[in-house]
N, C-alpha and C positions, 0 to 999 in steps of 0.2 A: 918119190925120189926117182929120178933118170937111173934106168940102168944102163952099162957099160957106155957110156957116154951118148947115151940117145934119149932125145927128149921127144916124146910123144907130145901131140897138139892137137888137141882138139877145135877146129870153126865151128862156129854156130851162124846160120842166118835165119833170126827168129820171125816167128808168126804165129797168130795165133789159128790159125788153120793148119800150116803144115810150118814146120821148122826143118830146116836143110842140116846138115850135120856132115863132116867132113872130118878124117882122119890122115895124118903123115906124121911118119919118123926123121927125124932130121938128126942125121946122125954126122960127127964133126962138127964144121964150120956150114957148111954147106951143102950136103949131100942129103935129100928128100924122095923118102919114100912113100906110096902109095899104101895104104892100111885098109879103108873101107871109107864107103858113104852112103849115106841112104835118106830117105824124108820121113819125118814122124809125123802121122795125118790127124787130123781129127774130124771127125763128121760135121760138118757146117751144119744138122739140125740142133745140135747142139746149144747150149743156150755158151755163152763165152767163160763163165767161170767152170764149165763142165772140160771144154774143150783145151783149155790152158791145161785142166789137172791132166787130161789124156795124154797132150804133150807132153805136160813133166812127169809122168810115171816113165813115158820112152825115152826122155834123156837120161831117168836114173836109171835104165835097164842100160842104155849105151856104154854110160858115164862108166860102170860097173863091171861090163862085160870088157869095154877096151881099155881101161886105165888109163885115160890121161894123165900125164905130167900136169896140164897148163893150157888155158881152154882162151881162145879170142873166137869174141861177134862181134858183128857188125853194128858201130855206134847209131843210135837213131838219128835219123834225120827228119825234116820239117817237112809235110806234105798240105795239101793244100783241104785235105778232107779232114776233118778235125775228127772224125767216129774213126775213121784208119789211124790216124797217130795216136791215140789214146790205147787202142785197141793194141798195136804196136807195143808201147809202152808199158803193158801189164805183160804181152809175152815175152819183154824186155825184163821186166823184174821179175815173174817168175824163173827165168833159166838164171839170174843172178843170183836167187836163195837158193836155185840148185846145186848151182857151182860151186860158193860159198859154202852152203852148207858140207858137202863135201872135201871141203879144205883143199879144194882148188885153186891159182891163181887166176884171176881173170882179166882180160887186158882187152879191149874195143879200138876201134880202126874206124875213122871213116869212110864211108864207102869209097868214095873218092880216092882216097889214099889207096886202098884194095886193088883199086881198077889203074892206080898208074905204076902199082907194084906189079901187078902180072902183065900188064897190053901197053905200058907205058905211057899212058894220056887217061885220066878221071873223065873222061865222055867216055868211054869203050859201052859197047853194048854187050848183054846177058849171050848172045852170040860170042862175040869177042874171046870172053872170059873164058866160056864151058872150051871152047877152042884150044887156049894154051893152056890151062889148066888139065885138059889131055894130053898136049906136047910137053908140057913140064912137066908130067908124070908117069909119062911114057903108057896112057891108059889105050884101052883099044878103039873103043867109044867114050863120045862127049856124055859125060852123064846128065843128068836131069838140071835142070834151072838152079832147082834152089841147094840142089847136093853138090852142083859148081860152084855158085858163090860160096860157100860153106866150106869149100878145097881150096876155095881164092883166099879166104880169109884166115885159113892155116898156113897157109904158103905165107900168106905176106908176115902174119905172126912171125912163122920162119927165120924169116928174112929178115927183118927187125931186131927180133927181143936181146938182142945183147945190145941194140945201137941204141943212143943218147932219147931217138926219136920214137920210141913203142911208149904206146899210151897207155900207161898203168888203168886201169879202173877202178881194181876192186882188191885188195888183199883182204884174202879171211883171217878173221880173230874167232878163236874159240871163245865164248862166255866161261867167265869162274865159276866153278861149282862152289857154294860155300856148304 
């Protein structure tokens, strides 16, 4: 539950080597703070069902440590290497039974939409982004690549989730115990 009227949000920009992760308090209508951000790595000698678990034990140490309200990632998109979208796509459904399982809401952005919520045009570049997303945060330095996109995709949650247009995902349902 939000307290005193501030909903904590969690970005995610998954991968199954590092996952970007981004925190801001949006307190009001409109008013965004700055919380934390960092990248959760995993060793690339790793075989990939090793390296996704590495991943998700450090989303559930985040998930735990900062209490999200209400978590958006970035929806996947189509790429032209089939072993990367796939790849993609398992560390897309793993941070989903994360979030879920946590009884968190989750809610996806296309990249696209991300990048004309913060730079106002879906071309901007990983430059672009890490840029205002330090001027929209009043940060000192542009953080890392993928812990920008990850503050973009909380921002634009932000910015969104009360309007007509936030892309629902995923609401968790507890199973019945019988």
């Amino acid at each position: 539950m939000p307290v005193s009227g501030r909903v904590r949000i969690l970005g995610i920009d998954p991968g199954s080597l590092r996952l970007g992760y981004g925190v801001v308090d949006r307190v009001g209508s409109s008013q965004l703070t700055y919380v934390e951000c960092g990248v959760i790595a995993a060793p690339p000698r790793l075989e990939r069902a090793e390296r996704l678990t590495a991943i998700g034990r450090g989303l559930r140490e985040v998930i735990d440590e900062l209490a999200p309200d209400e978590v958006a990632m970035e929806q996947a998109f189509y790429g032209k290497n089939v072993q990367s979208t796939l790849a993609l796509g398992e560390a897309r459904g793993a941070v989903t039974f994360i979030v879920c399982d946590k009884g968190l809401k989750l809610s996806g952005y296309a990249p696209a939409k991300v990048k004309r919520t913060i730079v106002g045009h879906g071309a901007a570049t990983k430059q672009q982004v890490g840029y205002l997303v330090r001027a929209l945060l009043s940060l000192r330095r542009v953080p890392e690549p993928d812990a920008a996109d990850a503050l973009a995709i909380a921002i634009c949650h932000a910015r969104h989730r009360t309007l007509v247009g936030a892309e629902q995902e995923t609401r968790p349902r507890r199973p019945r115990v019988r």
